[in-house]
N, C-alpha and C positions, 0 to 999 in steps of 0.2 A: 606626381606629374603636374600637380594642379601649382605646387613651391616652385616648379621650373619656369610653369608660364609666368608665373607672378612677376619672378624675378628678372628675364626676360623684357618682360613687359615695363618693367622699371628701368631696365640699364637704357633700354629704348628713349623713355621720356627723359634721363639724363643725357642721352647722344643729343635728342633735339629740344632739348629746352631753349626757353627763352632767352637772349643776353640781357648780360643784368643792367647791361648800361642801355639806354635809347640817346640815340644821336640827334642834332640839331635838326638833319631832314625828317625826323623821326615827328618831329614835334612839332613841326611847322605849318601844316594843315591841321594835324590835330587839334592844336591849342589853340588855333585863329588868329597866327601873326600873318599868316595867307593876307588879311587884307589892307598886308601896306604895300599889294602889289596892284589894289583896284586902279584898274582904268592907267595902268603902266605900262612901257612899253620894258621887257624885261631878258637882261644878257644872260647866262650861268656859264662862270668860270669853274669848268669840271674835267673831270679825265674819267680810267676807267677805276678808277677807288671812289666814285660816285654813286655808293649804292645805302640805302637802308640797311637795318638791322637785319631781314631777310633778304636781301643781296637785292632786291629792286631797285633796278637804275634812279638815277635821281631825274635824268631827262626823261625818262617815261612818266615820272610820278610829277613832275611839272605840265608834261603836256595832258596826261588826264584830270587837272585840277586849272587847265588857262581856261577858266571860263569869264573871269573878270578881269585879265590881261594876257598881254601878246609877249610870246617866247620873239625874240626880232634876232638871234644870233648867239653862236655858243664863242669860248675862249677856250681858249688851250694851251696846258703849262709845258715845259717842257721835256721831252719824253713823247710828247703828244696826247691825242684826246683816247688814244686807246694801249699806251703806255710802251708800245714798241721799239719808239726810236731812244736810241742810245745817248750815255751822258754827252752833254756837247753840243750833240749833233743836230743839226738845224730842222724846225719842224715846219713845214709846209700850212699854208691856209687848202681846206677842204670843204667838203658839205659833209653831214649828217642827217641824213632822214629827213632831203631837203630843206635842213638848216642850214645856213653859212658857219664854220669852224672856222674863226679865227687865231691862227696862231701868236701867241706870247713868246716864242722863243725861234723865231725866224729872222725877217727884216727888222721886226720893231721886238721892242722885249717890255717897251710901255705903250699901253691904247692910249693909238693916238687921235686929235679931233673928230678926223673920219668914221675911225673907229666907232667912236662915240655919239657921234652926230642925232643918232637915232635911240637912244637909250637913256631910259629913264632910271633905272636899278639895278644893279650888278647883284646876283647871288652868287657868293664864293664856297662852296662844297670838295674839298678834295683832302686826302687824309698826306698826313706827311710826318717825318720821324723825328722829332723833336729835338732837331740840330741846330744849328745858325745857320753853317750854311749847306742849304739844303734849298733850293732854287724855288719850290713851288711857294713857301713864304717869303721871298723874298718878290715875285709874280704878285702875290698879297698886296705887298707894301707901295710899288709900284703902280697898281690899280688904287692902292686910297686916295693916291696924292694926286692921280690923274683928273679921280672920281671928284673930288673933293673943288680943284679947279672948275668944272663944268657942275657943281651943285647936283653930282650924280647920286642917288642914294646906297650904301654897301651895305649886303647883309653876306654876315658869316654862319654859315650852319658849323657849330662846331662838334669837334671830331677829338676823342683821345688821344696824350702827348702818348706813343706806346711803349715806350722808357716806362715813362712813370712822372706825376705832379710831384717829384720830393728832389733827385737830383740836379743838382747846379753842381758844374762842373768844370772847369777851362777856363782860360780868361776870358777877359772881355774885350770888345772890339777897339782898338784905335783907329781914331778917325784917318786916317792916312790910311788904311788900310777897308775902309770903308768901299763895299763894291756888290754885285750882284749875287756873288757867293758870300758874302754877309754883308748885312745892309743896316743890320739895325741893335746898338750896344746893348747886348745882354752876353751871358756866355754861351762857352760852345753846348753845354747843355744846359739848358734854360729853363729846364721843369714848369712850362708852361705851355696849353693846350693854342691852339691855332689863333682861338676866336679871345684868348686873355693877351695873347700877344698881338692882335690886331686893336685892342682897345689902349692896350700900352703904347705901340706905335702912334695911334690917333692925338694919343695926349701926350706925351712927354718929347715927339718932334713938334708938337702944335699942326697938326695939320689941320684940323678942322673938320673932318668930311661926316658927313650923316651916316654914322655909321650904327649897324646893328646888331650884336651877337646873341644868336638863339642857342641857348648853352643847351648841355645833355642833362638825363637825368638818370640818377644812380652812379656816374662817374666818381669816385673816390682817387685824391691823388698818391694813395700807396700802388694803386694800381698798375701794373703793367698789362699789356695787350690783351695776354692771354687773361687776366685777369678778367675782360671784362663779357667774355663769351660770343664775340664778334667773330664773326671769319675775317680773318687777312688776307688783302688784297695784295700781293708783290705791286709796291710804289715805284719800280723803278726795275730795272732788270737784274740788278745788284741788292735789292732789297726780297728778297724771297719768303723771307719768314718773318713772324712776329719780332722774332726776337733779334733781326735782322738790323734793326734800328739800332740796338744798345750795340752791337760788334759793329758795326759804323761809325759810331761814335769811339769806340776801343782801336782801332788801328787806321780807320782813313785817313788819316794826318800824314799818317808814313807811307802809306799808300802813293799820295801823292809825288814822291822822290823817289818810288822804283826804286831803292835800296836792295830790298825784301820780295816776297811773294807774299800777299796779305789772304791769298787765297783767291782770289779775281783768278779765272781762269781754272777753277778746281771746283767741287763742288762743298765747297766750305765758305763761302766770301764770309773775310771782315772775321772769321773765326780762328785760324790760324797763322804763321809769322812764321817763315823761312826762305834757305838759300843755301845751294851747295856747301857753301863756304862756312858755315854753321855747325858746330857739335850741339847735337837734341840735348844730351843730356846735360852739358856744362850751361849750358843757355837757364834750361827749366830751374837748376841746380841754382844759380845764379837770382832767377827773380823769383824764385819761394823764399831763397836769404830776407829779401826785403818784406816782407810778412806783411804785404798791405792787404786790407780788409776784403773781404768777401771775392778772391779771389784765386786760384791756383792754376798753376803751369805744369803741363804735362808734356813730355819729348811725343814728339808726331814727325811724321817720314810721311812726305806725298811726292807727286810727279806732276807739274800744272801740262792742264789740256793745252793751254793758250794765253799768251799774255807773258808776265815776266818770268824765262827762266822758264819759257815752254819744255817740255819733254825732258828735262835737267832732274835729276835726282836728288831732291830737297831734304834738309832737314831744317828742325825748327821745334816750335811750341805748337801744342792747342791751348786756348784760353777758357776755362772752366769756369761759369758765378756759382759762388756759393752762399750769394748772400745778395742777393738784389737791393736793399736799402743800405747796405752798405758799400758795396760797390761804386770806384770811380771812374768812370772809362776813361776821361783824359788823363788819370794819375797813372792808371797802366799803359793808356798808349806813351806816356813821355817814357816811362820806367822802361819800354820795352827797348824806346828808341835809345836811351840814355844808354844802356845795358847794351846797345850792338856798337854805341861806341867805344864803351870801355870794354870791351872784350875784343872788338876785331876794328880796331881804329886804322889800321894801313888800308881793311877793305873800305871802311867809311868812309874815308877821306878820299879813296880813290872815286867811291862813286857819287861824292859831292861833288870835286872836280869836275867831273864829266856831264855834271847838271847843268840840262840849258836853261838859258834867264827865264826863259817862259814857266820852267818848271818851279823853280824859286821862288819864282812871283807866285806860284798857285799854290805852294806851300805855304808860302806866308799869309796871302790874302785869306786860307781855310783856316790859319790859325788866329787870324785879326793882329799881328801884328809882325815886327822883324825879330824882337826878341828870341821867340823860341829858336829861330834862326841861330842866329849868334852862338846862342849856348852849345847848340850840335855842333857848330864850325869851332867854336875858342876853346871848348871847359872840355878836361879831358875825363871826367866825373859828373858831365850833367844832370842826369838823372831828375834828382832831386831841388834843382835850382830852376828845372821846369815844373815838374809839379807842385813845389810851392811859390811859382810865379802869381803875382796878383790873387792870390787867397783873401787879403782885406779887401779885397774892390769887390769880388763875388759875396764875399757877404754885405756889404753894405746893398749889394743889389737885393739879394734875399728880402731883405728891407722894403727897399723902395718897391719891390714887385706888391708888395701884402696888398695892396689897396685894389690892384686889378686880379687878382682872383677869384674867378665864379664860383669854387667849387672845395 
């Protein structure tokens, strides 16, 4: 009896142990960066993935510590300050807890003057999936150069890439294609944490701004999410799970052309790929031939609740890792795209045609540039001429990132 409680009593402390990582809010009273807020009047740009290691809000844990400065108004990314509203879609200015919430993704999508008028320091706290473009660091970017104008001062508490610190992945941004869903030349997987790519942004556009990142501690960049023993906060209504971020980056790209069912609408997002029009098995059959690393394809059959090819009898893939450090997400999502044009190119083609410009435009702007384009529209064998697009440019970024790495 006494070996049951033991063991019991252990599986217990394993359910509630510590995480091994401590986050930027973690350590920011702790350690006494708290007093570069003396006598400040002070913003926090937060949502609801604003919480410590034990899920404590980050705005409670400011307002029980303003003892030598004034909370004067909160910011909010888009999605809003309690993660509800939908991609896109316009987020309202509110209060909280007789704060003023000022929205980032309504009228203005940079604070402006006004905005600013009253504030002395921005804290940026919000956790995000370590994409390009992915809106809340691009909220980031937007706030340095505002910040940095008005000699505001920026601190980033930072937060784990949930991918992982090792993945670089997709091209890199052209400037023509520079925009609020990616802002800033790196790739689409950039293997870098919030508060390394806000110090990159600060130096290599030259901005200038007083900026400050309170790194974690214990964070390793083999790490993915779960690695690090944090509860996941769903970033986004489409982001549900940890692992939610790497299948984000594995099919959103195609996602954007409504080709396919990515899963949006089923309870799989970003993890599965199909369409009536699809055989499971010649598909999966097809991209295990190309034997790219840590990865396999399995035939799957759903029916989406909502969204593309509602209540339509689908087939397709599931997308399996087998191997997280090796694994590409942009090399499978091109391979998948490549692969539904050379297998069903009459459907392709048909539902390129019927793409509105708006939609082409948001394809390309996710990808940074027109290229990938092209190659889906001319090459009748893509595949492969997208995923070894701009391979020398990401590595030389590899490169150039070494110098802003915390960790």
């Amino acid at each position: 009896m006494k070996k049951i409680v033991l063991i019991f009593l252990f599986s217990i402390s394993i359910l509630f142990a510590d995480p091994k990582v401590e986050l930027g809010i973690d350590l920011f009273f702790k350690d006494g960066k708290s007093a570069l807020l003396d006598n400040k009047k002070v913003a926090l740009l937060i949502n609801h993935t604003s919480v410590d290691k034990n899920l404590k809000p980050t705005l409670e844990i400011f307002k029980e510590n303003a003892k030598k400065f004034q909370i004067v108004k909160l910011f909010s990314p888009e999605h809003g300050l309690n993660g509800v509203n939908l991609a896109g879609e316009k987020v309202n200015n509110t209060k909280s807890k007789n704060i003023e919430v000022v929205s980032l993704h309504g009228a203005h999508k940079r604070p402006t003057t006004q905005m600013l008028k009253d504030v002395d320091v921005i804290i940026y706290d919000i956790q995000e999936i370590g994409c390009r473009p992915y809106t809340y660091a691009s909220t980031l970017y937007y706030v340095i150069e505002e910040a940095a104008k008005k000699n505001i001062k920026v601190i980033v508490l930072d937060r784990p890439n949930p991918i992982n610190g090792i993945i670089t992945d997709g091209p890199m941004l052209d400037e023509k294609y520079r925009s609020f869903l990616g802002y800033i030349n790196v790739p689409y997987c950039h293997g870098m944490t919030i508060g390394e790519l806000a110090n990159f942004f600060n130096s290599e556009y030259k901005i200038k701004c007083d900026l400050d990142v309170i790194a974690m501690k214990g964070w390793k960049r083999e790490m993915s999410f779960e690695d690090t023993g944090l509860s996941w906060i769903p970033t986004s209504p489409n982001i549900p799970e940890p692992d939610s971020a790497l299948f984000s980056a594995t099919t959103g790209i195609l996602g954007e052309l409504e080709i396919v069912s990515i899963g949006i609408g089923y309870t799989l997002p970003f993890k599965i790929v199909g369409a009536p029009w699809i055989d499971a098995n010649i598909l999966a059959d097809h991209l295990n031939k190309q034997k790219l690393s840590g990865v396999k394809f399995i035939p799957f059959y759903f029916k989406p609740f909502y969204g593309a090819y509602r209540n339509k009898d689908c087939q397709g893939v599931k997308i399996i890792v087998t191997d997280k450090m090796k694994y590409r997400p942009l090399g499978v999502q091109y391979l998948i795209i490549g692969m539904l044009k050379s297998l069903y190119p009459e459907k392709v083609k048909e539902k390129l045609k019927n793409q509105s410009e708006a939609k082409i435009k948001t394809f390309c702007l996710v990808n940074g540039n027109k290229d990938i384009y092209n190659f889906l529209v001319n090459e009748k064998f893509p595949a492969w001429k997208m995923i070894q697009f701009q391979e020398d440019k990401v590595k030389e970024f590899k490169e150039k990132r070494k110098k802003y790495l915390l960790y």
